[in-house]
LOZA-911021 format. One line per field, with one value per atom (N, C-alpha, C): atom name; x, z, y; residue in three letters; residue number from 1. Coordinates in nm, 4 decimals. Atoms other than C-alpha are relative to their C-alpha. Example, Ala and Ser with C-alpha at 12.3 -4.5 7.8 and 13.67 -1.06 7.14 Angstrom:
2
atom <- (N_CA_C_N_CA_C) $
xx <- (0.0890_1.2300_0.0900_-0.0820_1.3670_-0.0770) $
zz <- (0.0000_0.7800_0.0000_-0.0060_0.7140_0.0730) $
yy <- (-0.1190_-0.4500_0.1200_-0.1190_-0.1060_0.1090) $
rest <- (ALA_ALA_ALA_SER_SER_SER) $
nr <- (1_1_1_2_2_2) $
% end
This chain:
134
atom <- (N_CA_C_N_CA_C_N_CA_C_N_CA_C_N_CA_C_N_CA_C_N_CA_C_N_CA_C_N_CA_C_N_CA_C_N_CA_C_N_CA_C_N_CA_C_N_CA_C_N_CA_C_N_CA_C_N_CA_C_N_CA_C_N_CA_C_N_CA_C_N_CA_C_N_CA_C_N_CA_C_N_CA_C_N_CA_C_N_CA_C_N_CA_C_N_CA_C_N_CA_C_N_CA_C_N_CA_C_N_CA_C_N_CA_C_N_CA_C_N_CA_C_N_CA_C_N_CA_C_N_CA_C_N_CA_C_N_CA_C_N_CA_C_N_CA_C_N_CA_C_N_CA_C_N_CA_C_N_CA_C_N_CA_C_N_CA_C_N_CA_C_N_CA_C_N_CA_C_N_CA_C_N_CA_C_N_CA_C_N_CA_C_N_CA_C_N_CA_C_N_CA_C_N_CA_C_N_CA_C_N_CA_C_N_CA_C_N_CA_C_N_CA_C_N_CA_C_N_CA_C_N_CA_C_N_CA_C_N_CA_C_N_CA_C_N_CA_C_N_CA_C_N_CA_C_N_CA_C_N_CA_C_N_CA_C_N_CA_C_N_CA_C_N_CA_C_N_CA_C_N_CA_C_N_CA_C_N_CA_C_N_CA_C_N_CA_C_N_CA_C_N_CA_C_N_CA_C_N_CA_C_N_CA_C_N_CA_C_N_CA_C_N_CA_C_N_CA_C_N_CA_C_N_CA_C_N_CA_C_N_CA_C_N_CA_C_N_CA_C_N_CA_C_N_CA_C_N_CA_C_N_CA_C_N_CA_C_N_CA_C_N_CA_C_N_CA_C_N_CA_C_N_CA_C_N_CA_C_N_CA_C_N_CA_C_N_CA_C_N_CA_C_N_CA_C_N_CA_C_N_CA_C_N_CA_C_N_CA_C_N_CA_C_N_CA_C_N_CA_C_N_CA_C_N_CA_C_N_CA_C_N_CA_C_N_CA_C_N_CA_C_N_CA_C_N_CA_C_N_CA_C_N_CA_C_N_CA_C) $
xx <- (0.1327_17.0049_-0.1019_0.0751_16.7276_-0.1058_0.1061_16.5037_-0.1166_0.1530_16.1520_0.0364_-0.0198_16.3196_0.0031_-0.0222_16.4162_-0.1189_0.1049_16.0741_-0.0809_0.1086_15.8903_0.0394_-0.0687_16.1599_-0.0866_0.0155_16.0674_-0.1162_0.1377_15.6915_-0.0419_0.0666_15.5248_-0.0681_0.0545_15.4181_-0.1160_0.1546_15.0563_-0.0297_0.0623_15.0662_0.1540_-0.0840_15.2899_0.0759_-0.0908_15.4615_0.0649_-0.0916_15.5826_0.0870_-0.0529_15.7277_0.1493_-0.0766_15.8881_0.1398_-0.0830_16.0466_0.0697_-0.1228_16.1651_0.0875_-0.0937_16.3358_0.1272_-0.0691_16.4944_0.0972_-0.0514_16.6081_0.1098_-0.1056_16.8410_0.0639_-0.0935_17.0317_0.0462_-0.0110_17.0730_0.0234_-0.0384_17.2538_-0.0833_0.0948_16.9821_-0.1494_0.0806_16.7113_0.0611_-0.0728_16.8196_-0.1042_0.1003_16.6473_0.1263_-0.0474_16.7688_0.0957_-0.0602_17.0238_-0.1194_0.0740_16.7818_-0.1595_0.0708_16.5581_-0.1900_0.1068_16.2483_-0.0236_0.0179_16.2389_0.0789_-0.0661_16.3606_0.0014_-0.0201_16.4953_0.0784_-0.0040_16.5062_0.0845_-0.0609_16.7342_-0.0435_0.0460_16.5961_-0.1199_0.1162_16.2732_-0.0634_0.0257_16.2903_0.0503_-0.1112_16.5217_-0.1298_0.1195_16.2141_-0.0713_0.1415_15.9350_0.0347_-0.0272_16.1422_0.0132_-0.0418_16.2018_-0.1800_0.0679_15.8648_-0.1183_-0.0074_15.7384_-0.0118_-0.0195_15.9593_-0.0858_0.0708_15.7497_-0.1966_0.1431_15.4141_-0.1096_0.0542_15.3160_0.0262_0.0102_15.1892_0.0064_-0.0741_15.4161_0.0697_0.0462_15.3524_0.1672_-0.0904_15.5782_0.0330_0.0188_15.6343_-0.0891_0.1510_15.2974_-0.0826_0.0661_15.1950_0.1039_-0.1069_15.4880_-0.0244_0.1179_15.3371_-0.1185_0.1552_14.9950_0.0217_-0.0346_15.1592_0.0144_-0.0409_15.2925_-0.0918_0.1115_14.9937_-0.1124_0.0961_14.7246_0.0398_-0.0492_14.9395_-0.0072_-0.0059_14.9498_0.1719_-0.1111_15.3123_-0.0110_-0.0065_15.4111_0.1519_-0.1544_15.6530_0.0693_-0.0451_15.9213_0.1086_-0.0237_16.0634_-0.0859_0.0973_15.9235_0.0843_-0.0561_16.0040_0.0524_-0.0393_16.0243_0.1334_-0.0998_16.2783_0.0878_-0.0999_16.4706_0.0964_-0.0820_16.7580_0.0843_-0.0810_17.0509_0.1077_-0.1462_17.3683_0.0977_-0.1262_17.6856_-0.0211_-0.0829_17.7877_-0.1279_0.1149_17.4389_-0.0877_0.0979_17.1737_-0.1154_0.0909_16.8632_-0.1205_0.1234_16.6191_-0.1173_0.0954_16.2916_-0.0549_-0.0033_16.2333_-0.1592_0.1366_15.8893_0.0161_0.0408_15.7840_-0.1228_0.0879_15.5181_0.0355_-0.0306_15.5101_-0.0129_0.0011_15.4500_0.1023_-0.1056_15.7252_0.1575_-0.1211_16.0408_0.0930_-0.1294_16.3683_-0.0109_-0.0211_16.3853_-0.1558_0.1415_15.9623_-0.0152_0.0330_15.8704_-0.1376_0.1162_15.5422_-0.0620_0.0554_15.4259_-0.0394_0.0440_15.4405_-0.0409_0.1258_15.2324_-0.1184_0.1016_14.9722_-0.0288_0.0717_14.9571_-0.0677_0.1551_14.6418_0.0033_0.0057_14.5619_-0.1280_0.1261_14.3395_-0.1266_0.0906_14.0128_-0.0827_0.0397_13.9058_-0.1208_0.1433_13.5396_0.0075_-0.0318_13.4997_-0.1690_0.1743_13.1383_-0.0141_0.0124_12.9607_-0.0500_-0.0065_12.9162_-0.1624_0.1285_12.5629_-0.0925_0.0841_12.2983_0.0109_0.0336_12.2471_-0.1830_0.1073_11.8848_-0.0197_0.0323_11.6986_-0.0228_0.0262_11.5533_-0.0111_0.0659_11.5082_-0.1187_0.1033_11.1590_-0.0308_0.0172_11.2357_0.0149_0.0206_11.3195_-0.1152_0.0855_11.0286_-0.1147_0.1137_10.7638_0.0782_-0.1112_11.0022_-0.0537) $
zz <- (-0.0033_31.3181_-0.0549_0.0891_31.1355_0.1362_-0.0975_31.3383_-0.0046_-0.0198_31.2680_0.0629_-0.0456_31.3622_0.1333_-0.1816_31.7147_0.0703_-0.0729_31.7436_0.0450_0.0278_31.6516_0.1140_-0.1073_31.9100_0.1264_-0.1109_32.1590_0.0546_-0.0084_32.1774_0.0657_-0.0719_32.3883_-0.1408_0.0700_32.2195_0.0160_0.0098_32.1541_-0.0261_0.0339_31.9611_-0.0391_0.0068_31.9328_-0.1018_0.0963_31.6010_0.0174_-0.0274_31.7406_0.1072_-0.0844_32.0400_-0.0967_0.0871_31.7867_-0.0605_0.0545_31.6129_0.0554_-0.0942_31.8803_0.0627_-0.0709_32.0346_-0.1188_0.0580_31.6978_-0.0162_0.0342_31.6364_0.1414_-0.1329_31.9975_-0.0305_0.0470_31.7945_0.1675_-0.1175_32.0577_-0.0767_0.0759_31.9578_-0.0090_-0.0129_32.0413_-0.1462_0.1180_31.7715_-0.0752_0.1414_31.3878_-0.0782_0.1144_31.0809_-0.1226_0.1246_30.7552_-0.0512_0.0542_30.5361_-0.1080_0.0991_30.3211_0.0577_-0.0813_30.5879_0.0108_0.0421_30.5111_0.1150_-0.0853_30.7976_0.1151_-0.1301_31.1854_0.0194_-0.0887_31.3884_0.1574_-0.1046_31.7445_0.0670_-0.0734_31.9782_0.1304_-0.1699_32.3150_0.0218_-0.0231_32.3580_0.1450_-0.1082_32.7541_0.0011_-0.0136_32.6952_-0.0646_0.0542_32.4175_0.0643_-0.1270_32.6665_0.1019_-0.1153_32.9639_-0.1027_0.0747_32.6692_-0.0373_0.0426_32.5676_0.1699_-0.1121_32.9357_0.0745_-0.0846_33.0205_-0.0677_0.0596_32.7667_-0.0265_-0.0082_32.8882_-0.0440_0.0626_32.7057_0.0967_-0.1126_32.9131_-0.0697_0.0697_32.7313_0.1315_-0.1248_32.9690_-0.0627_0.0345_32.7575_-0.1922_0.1157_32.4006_-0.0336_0.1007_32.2875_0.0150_0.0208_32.4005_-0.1045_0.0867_32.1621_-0.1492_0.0758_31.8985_-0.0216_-0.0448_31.9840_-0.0796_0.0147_31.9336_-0.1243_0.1436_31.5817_-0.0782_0.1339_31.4270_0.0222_0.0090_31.5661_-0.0775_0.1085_31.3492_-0.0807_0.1191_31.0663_-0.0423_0.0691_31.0732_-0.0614_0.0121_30.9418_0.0518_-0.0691_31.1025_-0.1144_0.0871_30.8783_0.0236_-0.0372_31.1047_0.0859_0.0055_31.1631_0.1543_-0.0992_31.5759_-0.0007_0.0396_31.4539_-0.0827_0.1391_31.1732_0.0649_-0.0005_31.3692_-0.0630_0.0290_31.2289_0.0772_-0.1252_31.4363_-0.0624_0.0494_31.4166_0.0938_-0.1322_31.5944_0.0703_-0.0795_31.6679_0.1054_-0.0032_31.7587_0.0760_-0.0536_31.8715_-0.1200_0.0991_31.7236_-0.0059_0.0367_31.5519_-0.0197_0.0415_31.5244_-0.0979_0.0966_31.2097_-0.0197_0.0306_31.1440_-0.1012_0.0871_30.8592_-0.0462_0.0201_30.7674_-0.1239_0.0763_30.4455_0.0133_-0.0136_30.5637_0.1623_-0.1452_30.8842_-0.1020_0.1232_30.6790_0.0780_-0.0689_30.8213_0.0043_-0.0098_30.6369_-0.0186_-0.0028_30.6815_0.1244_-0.0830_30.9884_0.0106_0.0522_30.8545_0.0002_0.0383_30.7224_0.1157_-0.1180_31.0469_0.0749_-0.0769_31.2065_-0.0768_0.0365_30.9997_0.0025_-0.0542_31.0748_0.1376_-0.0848_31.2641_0.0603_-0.0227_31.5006_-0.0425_0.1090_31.3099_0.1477_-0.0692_31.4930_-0.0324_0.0074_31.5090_0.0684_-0.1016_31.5651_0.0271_-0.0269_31.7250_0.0080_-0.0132_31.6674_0.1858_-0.1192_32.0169_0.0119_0.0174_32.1376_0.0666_-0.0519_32.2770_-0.0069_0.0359_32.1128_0.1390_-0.1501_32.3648_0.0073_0.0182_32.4350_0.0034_-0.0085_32.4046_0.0946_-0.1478_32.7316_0.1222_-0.1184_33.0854_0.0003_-0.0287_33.0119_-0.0663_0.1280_32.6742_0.0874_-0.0845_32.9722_0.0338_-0.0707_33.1168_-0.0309_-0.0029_32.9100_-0.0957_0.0566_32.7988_0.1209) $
yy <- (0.0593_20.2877_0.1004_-0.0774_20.4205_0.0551_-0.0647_20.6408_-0.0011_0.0796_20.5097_-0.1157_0.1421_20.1603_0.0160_0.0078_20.3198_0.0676_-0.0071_20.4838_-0.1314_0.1221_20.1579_-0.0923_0.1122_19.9201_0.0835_-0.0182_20.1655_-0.0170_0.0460_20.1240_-0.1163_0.1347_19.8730_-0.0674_0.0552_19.5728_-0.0501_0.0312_19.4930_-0.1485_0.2409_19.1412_-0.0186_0.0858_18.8820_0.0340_-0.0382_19.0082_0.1342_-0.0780_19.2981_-0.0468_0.0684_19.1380_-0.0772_0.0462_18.9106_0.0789_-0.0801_19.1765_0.0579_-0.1463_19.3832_-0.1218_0.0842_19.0500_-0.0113_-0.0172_19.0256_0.0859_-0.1240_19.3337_0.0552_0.0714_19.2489_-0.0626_0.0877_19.0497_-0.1083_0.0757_18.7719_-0.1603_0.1555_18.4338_-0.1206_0.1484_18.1670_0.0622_-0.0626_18.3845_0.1010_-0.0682_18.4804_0.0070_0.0049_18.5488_-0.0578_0.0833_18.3293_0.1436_-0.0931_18.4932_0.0872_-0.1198_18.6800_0.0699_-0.0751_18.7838_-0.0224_0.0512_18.5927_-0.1257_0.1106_18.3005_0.0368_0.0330_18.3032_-0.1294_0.1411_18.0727_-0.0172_-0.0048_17.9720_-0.0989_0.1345_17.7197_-0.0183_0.0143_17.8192_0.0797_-0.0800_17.8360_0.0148_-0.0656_17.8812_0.1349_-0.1364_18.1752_0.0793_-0.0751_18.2895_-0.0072_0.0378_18.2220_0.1278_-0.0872_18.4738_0.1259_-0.0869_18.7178_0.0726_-0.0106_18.7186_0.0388_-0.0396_18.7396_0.1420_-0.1503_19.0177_0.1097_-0.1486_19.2336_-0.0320_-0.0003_19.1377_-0.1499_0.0703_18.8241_-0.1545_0.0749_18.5264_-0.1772_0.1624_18.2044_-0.0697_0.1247_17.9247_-0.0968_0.0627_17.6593_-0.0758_-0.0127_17.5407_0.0301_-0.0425_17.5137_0.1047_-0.1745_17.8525_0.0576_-0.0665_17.9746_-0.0476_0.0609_17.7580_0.0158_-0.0835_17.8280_0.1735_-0.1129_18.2114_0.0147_0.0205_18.1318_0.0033_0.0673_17.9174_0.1516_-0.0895_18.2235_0.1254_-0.1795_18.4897_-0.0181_0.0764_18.2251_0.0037_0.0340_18.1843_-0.1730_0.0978_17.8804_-0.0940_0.0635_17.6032_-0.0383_0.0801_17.5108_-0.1111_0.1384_17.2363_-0.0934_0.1060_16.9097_-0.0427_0.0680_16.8190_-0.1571_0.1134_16.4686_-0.0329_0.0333_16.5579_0.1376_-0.1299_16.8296_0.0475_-0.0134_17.0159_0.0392_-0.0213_16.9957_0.0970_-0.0045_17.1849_0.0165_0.0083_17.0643_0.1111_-0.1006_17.4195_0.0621_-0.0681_17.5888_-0.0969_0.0723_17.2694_-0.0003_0.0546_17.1821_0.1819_-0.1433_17.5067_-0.0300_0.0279_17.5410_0.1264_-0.1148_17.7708_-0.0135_-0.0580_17.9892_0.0822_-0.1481_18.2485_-0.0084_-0.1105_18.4816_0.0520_-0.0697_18.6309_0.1471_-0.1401_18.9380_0.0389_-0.0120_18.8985_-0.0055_0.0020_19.0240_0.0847_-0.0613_19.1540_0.1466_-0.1270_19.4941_0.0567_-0.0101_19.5208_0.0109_-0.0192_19.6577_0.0376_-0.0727_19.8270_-0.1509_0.1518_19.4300_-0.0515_0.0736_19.3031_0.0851_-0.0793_19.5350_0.0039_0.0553_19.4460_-0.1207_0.1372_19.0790_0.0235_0.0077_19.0221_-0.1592_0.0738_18.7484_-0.0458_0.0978_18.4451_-0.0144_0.0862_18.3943_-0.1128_0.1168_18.0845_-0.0237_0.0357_17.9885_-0.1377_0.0699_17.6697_-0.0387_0.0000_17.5168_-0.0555_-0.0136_17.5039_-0.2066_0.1278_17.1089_-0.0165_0.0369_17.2137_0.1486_-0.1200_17.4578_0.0643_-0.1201_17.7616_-0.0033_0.0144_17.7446_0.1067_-0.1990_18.1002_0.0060_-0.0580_18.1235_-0.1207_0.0428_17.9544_-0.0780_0.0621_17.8488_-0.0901_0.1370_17.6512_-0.1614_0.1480_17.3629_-0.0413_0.0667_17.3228_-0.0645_0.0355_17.2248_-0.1491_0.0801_16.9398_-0.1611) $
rest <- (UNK_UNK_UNK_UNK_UNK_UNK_UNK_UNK_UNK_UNK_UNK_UNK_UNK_UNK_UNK_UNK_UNK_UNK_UNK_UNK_UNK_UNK_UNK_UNK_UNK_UNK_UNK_UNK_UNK_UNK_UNK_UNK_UNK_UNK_UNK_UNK_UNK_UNK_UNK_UNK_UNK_UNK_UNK_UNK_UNK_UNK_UNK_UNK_UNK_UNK_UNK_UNK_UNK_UNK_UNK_UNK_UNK_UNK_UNK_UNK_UNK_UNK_UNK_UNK_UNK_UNK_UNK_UNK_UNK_UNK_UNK_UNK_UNK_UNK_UNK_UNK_UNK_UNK_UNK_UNK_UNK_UNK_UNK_UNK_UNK_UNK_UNK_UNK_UNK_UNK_UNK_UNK_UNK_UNK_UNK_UNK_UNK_UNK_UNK_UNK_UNK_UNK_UNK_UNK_UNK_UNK_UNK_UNK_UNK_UNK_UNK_UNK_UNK_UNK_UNK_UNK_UNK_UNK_UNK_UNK_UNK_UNK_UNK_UNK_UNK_UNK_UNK_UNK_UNK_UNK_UNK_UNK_UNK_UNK_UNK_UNK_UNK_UNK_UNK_UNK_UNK_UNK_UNK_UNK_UNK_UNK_UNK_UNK_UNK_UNK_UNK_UNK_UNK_UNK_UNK_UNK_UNK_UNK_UNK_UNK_UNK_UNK_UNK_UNK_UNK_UNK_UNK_UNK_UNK_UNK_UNK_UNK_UNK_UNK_UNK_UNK_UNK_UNK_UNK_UNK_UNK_UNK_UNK_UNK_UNK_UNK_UNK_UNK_UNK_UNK_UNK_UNK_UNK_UNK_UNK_UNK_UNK_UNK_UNK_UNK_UNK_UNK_UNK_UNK_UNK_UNK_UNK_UNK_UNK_UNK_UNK_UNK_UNK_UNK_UNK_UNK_UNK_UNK_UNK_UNK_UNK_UNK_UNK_UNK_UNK_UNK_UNK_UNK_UNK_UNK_UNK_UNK_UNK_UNK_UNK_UNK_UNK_UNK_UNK_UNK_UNK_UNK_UNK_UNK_UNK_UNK_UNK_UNK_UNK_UNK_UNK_UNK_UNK_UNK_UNK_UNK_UNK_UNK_UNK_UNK_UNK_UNK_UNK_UNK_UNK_UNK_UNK_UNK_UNK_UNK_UNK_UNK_UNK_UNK_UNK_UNK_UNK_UNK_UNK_UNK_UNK_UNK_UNK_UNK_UNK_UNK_UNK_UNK_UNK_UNK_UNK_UNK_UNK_UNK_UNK_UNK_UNK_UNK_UNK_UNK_UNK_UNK_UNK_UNK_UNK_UNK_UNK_UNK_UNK_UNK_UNK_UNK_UNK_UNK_UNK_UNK_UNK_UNK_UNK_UNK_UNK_UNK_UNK_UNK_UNK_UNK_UNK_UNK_UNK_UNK_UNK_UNK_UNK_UNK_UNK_UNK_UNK_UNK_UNK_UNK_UNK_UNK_UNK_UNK_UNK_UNK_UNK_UNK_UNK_UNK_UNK_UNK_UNK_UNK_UNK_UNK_UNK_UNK_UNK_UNK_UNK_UNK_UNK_UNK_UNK_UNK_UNK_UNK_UNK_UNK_UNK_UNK_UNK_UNK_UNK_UNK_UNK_UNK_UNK_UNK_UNK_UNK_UNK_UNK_UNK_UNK_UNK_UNK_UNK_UNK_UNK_UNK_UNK_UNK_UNK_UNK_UNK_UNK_UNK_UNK_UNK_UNK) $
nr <- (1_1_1_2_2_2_3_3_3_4_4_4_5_5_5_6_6_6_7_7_7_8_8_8_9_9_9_10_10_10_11_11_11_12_12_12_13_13_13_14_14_14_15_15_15_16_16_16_17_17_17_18_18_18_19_19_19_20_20_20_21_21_21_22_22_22_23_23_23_24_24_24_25_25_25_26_26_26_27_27_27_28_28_28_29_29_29_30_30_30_31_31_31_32_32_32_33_33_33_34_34_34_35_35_35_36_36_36_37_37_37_38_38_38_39_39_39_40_40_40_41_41_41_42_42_42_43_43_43_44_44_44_45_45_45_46_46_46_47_47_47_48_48_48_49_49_49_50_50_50_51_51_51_52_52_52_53_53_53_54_54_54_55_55_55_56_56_56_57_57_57_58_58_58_59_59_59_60_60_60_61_61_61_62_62_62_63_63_63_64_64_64_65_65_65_66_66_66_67_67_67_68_68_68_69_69_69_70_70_70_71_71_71_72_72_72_73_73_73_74_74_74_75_75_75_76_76_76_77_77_77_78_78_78_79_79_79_80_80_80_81_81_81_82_82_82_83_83_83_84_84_84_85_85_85_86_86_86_87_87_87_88_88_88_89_89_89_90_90_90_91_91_91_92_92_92_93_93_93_94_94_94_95_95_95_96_96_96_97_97_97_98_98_98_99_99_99_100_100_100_101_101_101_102_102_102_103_103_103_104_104_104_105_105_105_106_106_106_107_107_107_108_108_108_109_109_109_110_110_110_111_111_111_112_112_112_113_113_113_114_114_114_115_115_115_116_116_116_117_117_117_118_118_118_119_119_119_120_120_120_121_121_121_122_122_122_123_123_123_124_124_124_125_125_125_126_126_126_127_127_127_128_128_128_129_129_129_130_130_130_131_131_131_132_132_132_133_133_133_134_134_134) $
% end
């Protein structure tokens, strides 16, 4: 094993793409990365949820894991409607990142989580007294 790779695993994780990586990098049968190291993929996402958990991160149930994905800007590349099953394995739910890459460890520590502004549904008024002459 390469010895930046076993400094970097050993490190607490900060955001969700390191987490990611270090679960990967556990080689663990229910999460893989594609043969050319450009897309993961998942079959159990209670097993990812206790994994993700054990190293600090507070994944409630799919859609926090989802939720987790879309705020890094991965992208899904299966459709829950159109799952892909396979006899041996079950049904995956595949994500990638162009910058979340197998032999890239550096890349994904530079994905950043997206903030999202959300317009407000009721001006803030400036002060207390703007009510009263109303």
């Amino acid at each position: 094993m390469d010895v930046h790779k076993l400094i970097t695993l050993r490190q607490p994780c900060a955001t969700f793409p390191q987490a990611l990586y270090k679960i990967l990098s556990e080689s663990h049968p229910w999460i893989e990365w594609n043969k050319d190291g450009t897309k993961i993929r998942y079959n159990d996402p209670e097993r990812f949820m206790r994994e993700l958990q054990a190293l600090g991160f507070k994944a409630q149930d799919s859609a926090s894991l989802s939720k987790n994905f879309n705020d890094y800007g991965f992208k899904r590349l299966s459709d829950a409607r159109k799952t892909r099953f396979d006899p041996r394995r079950g049904t995956w739910t595949i994500f990638a990142h162009q910058c979340f890459l197998r032999h890239d460890c550096e890349s994904s520590n530079a994905i950043q989580r997206r903030r999202i502004r959300r317009p407000r549904s009721h001006p803030k008024n400036s002060s207390p007294e703007s009510d009263e002459g109303a």
